[in-house]
N, C-alpha and C positions, 0 to 999 in steps of 0.2 A: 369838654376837656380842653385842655391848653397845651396845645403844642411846644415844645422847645424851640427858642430863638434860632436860628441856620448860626448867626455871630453870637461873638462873645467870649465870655470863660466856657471850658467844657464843663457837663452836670457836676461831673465829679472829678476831681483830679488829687490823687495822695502820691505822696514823696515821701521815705526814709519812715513808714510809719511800724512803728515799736510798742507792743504791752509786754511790761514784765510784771507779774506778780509775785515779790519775793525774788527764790531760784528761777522761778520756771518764767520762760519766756513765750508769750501765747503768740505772737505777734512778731517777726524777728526784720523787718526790714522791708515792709511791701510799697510799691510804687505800682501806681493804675494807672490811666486814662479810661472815662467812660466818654465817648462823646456823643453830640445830639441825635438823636435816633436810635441808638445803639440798643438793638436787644445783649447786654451784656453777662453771660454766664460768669462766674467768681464759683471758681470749683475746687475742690479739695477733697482728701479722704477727712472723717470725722476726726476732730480733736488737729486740723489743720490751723486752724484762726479762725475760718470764716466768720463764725456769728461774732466773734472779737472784734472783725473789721469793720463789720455793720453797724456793730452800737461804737463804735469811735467816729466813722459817718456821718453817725446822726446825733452826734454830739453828746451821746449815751451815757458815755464813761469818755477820760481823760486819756491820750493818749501818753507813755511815756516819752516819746521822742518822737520826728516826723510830724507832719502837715497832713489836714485833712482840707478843701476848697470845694465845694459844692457850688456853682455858676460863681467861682470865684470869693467867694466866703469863707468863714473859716466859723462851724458851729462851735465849736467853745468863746466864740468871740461875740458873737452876737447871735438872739436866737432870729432877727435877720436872715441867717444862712439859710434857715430851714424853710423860708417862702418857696413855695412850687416844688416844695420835698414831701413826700407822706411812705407810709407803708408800715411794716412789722418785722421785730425780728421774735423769731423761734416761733411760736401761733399767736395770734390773736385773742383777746381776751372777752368775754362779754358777760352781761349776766344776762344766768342760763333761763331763770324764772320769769323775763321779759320777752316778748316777741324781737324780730330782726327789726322793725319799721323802729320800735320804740326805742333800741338801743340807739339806730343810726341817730335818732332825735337827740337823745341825749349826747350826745358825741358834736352832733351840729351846730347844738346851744352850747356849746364850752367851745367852739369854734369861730363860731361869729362868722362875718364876712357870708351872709345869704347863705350859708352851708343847708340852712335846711330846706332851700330852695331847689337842692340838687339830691334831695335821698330817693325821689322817683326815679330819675334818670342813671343812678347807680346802683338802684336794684335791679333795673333793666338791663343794665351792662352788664350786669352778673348773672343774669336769668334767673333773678331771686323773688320777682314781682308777687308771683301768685303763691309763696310762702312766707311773704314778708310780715303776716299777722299770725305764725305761728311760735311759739315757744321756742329761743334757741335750745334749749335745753336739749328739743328733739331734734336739733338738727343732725344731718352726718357730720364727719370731718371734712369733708369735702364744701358740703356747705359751710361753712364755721370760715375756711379759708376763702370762700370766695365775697361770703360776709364783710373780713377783716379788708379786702380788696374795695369792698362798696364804701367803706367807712373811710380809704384813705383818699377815691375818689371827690368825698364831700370836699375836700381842699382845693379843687382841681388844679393838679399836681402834674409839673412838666418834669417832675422826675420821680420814679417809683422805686422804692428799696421794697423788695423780698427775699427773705428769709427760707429756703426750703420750702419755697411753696406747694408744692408735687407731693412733700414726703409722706406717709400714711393714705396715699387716698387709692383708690382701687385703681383698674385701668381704665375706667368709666370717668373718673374724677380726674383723672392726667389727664385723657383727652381733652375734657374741658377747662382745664386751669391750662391748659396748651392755649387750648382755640382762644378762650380771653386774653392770656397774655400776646398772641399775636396781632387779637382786634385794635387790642390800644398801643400795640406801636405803629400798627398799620392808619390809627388817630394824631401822630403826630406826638405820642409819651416814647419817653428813653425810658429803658426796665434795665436796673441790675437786680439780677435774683443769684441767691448762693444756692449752689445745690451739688448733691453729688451723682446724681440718676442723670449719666451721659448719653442715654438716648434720646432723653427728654429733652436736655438742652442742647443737641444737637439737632432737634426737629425746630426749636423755636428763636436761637443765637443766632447773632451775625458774629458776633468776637465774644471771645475767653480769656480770661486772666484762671491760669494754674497754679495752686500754689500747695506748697510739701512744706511740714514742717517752719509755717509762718512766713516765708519766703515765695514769693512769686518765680516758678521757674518757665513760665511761657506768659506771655501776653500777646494777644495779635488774634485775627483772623482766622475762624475754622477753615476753610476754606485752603487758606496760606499753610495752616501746620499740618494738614493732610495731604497737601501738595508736595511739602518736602519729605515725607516721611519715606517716600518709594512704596516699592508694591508688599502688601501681605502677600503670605503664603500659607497655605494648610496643608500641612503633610500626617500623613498614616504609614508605618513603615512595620516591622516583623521584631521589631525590638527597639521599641520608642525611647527607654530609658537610654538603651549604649546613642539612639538619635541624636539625641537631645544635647548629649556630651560632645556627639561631632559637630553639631550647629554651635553650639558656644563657639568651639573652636577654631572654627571655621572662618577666615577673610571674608569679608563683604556679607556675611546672616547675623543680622542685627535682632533686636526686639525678643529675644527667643524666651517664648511662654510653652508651658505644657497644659493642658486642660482637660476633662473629658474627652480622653483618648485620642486628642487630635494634640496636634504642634503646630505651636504660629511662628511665623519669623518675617521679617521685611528684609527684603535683596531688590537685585538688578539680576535681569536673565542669567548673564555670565555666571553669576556669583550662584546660582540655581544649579548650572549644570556641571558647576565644581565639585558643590556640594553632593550631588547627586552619585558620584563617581568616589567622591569621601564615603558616602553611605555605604556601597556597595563592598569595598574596601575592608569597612569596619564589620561587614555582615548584618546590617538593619537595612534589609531588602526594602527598594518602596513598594507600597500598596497603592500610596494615590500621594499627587502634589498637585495642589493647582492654586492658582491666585484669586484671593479674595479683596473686594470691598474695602479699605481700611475704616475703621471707624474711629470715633473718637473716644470711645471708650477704649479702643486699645493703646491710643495714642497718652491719655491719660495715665494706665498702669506703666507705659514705661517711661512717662516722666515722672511716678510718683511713687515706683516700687524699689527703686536702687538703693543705693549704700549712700549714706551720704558722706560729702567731701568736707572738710575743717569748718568751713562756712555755712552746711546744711544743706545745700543744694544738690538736687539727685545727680547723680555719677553713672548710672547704668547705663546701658548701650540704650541709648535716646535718639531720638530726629531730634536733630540741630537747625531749628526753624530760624528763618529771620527773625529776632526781636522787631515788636511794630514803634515804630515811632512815637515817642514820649516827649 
């Protein structure tokens, strides 16, 4: 496999990018950076863009407004752009009534460039070796995706577009669509994959672009946006529902979700033992509070569960990360 250049253009870089179909607007304004190395998560809830942004990308479909540059290219412009690009968007396709070896052939020879030089070493990289002369037909979905992963390998490809790779597959199949997407960046490949399973892309990301209603509301570093976000808390209290009305209300209790009988919220101590005093106050005695973990799955619903503002970008009580440099 082939490393990403350290110089250069980044793999990927989009400004101002727009699909309107008709009224409806799929696509309303995103700007990315992926650069070289970057395990990059591209997250959103369903019917956000994502798969919109992928085939614009990959030069799929036409963007209505906005730049797409892949190492500085532009694939509507030259299919040029798409050297050291491979992957899939939404699954993988194959026929079912051929074995796995024989499909990647086929795919190598409409490839050119030794691609079938390389379908050993891409079944290996997928742990698909000792099934490769079985019928996909029988495969899982699991296998079917790590298939579609060996066939964009034949390119060798210093940058990977996926699609929802994770989605359908048990916890047996995430663990290992994890572990291989960690091997090849740990090789020297940049990964953007869309997805919306934030524990997943929190085990295998270095950065996230978030995006609500076609709009990127966070780009940057997990790392950075869990940083600024302050502390969770879990609270249990004698009357969660009158709670929950006093954390809205509340100076300094952000983030505030209700769930399976527990309440979340992000503060600062201060803002804890105000609260705490509000509570009492109101009659929703606590039972328990204590601080948790943030994760990015929560960090996610509360950039991408609020109201939107005139522009479409979430409005709810959110962590106000640094934007990463663009």
């Amino acid at each position: 496999m082939t490393a990403s250049a350290p110089d250069g253009p980044p793999p990927v870089e989009v400004r101002g990018l727009v699909k309107r179909y008709g009224e409806l607007t799929a696509v309303a304004g995103v700007d990315l950076t992926v650069n070289n190395g970057d395990v990059y998560g591209y997250l959103g809830p369903n019917g956000a863009g994502k798969t919109t942004s992928l085939r614009m990308m990959l030069g799929l479909i036409r963007p209505t407004e906005g730049s797409v540059r892949l190492f500085g290219r532009d694939p509507q412009q030259t299919v040029r752009a798409l050297g050291g690009v491979a992957g899939f968007v939404e699954a993988p396709t194959f026929y079912p009534y051929m074995n796995g070896r024989r499909n990647l052939e086929l795919l190598a020879a409409f490839d050119g460039n030794d691609a079938s030089s390389r379908i050993d070493r891409a079944l290996d990289t997928v742990e698909l070796a000792d099934r490769a002369r079985d019928r996909v037909g029988g495969y899982s979905h699991g296998m079917r995706q790590r298939l579609g992963i060996a066939a964009a390998l034949l390119r060798e490809p210093r940058l990977l577009l996926l699609d929802e790779p994770a989605t359908g597959l048990d916890p047996g199949g995430m663990r290992d669509m994890r572990v291989l997407i960690r091997r090849l960046a740990d090789e020297g490949m940049t990964v953007l994959l869309s997805s919306h399973l934030m524990n997943e892309v929190e085990e295998v990301c270095n950065r996230v672009g978030i995006v609500r209603s076609g709009k990127i509301v966070y780009e940057g570093a997990i790392a950075d946006l869990k940083s600024s976000a302050g502390t969770t808390y879990r609270l249990s209290t004698t009357d969660d529902e009158r709670a929950v009305a006093v954390c809205r209300a509340q100076p300094g209790i952000a983030n505030v979700r209700a769930e399976g009988g527990r309440i979340s919220f992000t503060a600062d101590e201060s803002a804890v033992a105000e609260l705490s005093q509000a509570l009492v106050e109101a009659g929703a005695l606590i039972r328990s509070v204590a601080p948790q973990s943030v994760t990015l799955e929560d960090l996610f619903f509360s950039l991408t569960e609020g109201t939107d503002d005139k522009d479409g970008v979430a409005t709810a009580a959110a962590p106000q990360p640094a934007q990463a440099a663009t």
